[in-house]
C-alpha positions as CSV (number, residue, x, y, z in Angstrom):
1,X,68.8,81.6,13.9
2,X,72.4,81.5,15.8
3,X,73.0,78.9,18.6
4,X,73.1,81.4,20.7
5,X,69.8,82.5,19.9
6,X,68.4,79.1,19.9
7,X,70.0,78.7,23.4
8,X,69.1,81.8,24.5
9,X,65.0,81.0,23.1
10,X,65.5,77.7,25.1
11,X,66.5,79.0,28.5
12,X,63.8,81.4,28.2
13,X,60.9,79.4,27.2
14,X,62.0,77.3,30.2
15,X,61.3,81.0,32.3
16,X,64.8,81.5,33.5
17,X,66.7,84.3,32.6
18,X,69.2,84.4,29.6
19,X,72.4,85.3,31.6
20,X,75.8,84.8,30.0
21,X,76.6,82.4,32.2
22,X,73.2,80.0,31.9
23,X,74.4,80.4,27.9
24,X,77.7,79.3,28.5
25,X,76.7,76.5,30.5
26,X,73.9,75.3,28.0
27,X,76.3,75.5,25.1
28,X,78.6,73.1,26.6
29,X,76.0,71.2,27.7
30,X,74.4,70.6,24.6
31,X,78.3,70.0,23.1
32,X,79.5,67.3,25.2
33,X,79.3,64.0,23.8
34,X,78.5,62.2,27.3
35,X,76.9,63.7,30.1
36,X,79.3,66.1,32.8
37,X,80.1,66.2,36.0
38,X,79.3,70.1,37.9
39,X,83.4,69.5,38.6
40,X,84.2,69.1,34.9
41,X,81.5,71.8,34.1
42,X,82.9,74.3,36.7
43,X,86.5,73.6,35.5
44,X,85.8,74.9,31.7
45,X,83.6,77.7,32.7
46,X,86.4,79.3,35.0
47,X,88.3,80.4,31.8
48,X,85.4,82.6,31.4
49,X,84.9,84.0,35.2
50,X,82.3,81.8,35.8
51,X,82.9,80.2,39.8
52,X,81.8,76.9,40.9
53,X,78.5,78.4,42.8
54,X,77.1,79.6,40.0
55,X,77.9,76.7,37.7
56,X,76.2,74.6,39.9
57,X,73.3,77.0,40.8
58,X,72.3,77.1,36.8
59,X,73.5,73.0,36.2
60,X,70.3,72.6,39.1
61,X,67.7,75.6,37.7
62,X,68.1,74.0,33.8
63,X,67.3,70.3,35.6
64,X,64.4,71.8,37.6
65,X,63.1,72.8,34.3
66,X,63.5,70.5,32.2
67,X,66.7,71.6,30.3
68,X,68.9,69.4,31.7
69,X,68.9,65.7,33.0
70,X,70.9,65.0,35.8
71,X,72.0,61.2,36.6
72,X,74.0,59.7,39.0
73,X,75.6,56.3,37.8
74,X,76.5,54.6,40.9
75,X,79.7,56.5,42.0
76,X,78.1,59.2,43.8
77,X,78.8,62.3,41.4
78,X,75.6,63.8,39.5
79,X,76.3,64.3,35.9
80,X,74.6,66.0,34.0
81,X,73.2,66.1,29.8
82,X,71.1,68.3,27.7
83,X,67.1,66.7,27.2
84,X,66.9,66.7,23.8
85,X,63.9,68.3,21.9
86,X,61.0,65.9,21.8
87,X,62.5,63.7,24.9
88,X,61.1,64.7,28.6
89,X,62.9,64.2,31.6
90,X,61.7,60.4,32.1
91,X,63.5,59.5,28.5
92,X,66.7,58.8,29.7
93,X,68.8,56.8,27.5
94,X,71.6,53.8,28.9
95,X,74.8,54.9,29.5
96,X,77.9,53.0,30.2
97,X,80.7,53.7,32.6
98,X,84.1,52.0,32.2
99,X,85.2,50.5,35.4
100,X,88.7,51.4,34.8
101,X,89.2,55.2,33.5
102,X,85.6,56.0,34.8
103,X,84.6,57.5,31.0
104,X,81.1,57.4,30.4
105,X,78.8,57.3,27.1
106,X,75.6,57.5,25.8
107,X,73.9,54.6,24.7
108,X,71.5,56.0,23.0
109,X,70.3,53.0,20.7
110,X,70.2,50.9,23.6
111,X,66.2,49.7,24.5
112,X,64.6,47.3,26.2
113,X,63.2,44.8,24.7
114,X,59.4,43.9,25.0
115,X,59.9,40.7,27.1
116,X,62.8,42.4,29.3
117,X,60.0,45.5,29.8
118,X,57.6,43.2,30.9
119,X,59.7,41.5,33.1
120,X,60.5,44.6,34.7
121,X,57.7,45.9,35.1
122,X,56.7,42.9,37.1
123,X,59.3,44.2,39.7
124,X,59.1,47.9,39.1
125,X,59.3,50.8,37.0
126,X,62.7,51.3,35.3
127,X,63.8,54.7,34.7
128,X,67.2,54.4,34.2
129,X,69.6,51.5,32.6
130,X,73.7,51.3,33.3
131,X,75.9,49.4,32.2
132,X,79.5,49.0,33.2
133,X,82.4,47.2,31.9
134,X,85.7,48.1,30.3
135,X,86.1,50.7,27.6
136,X,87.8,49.6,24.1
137,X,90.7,51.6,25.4
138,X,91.1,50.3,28.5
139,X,90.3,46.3,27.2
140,X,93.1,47.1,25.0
141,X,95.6,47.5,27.8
């Protein structure tokens, strides 16, 4: 089976429609090595005649079901990454966001420990963890 196929079969056991552009958005999706922004998102789907409505539009159906995570990591601009088979919406991984350049990346090794869970949940449920600092580029400077 192509990726396209496999995308395609995705998007439509999800019950959504297999347009070209829910395919193209998917694909990048899935090919990003940290999550994106609809504005980053938007940008690389122009090339293909995609506008920003749309982008955005399918970036929100793919979260509603369960294709897509969306996270916002304290500066106020949703992101969004693919949920990985055998992960549900609630597995989010930590991410970190360099308080310089603004990058961002997945953390996905990251987990709390048993004590620091406990802890926790003594306070609340956590369903997200970020972490901020300065990226190895930017320490560098």
């Amino acid at each position: 089976m192509t990726t396209t196929d496999s995308i395609r079969d995705s998007i439509r056991a999800a019950g959504l429609r297999a347009t070209p552009a829910r395919l193209a958005t998917l694909q990048m999706v899935r090919d990003a090595d940290s999550p994106l922004s609809h504005a980053e998102v938007a940008e690389r789907l122009a090339e293909n005649g995609i506008d920003k409505a749309t982008a955005f539009r399918n970036l929100c159906d793919m979260t509603d079901v369960g294709l897509l995570r969306r996270t916002e990591l304290g500066d106020h601009v949703y992101r969004f990454e693919e949920v990985r088979s055998g992960e549900t919406v609630a597995d989010a991984h930590p991410h970190f966001v360099c308080t310089v350049c603004g990058s961002v990346c997945c953390m996905d090794s990251v987990k709390l420990t048993a004590s620091s869970r406990r802890a926790s949940e003594e306070v609340g449920e956590v369903t997200e963890i970020l972490l901020r600092g300065r990226c190895k580029n930017c320490a560098s400077q």
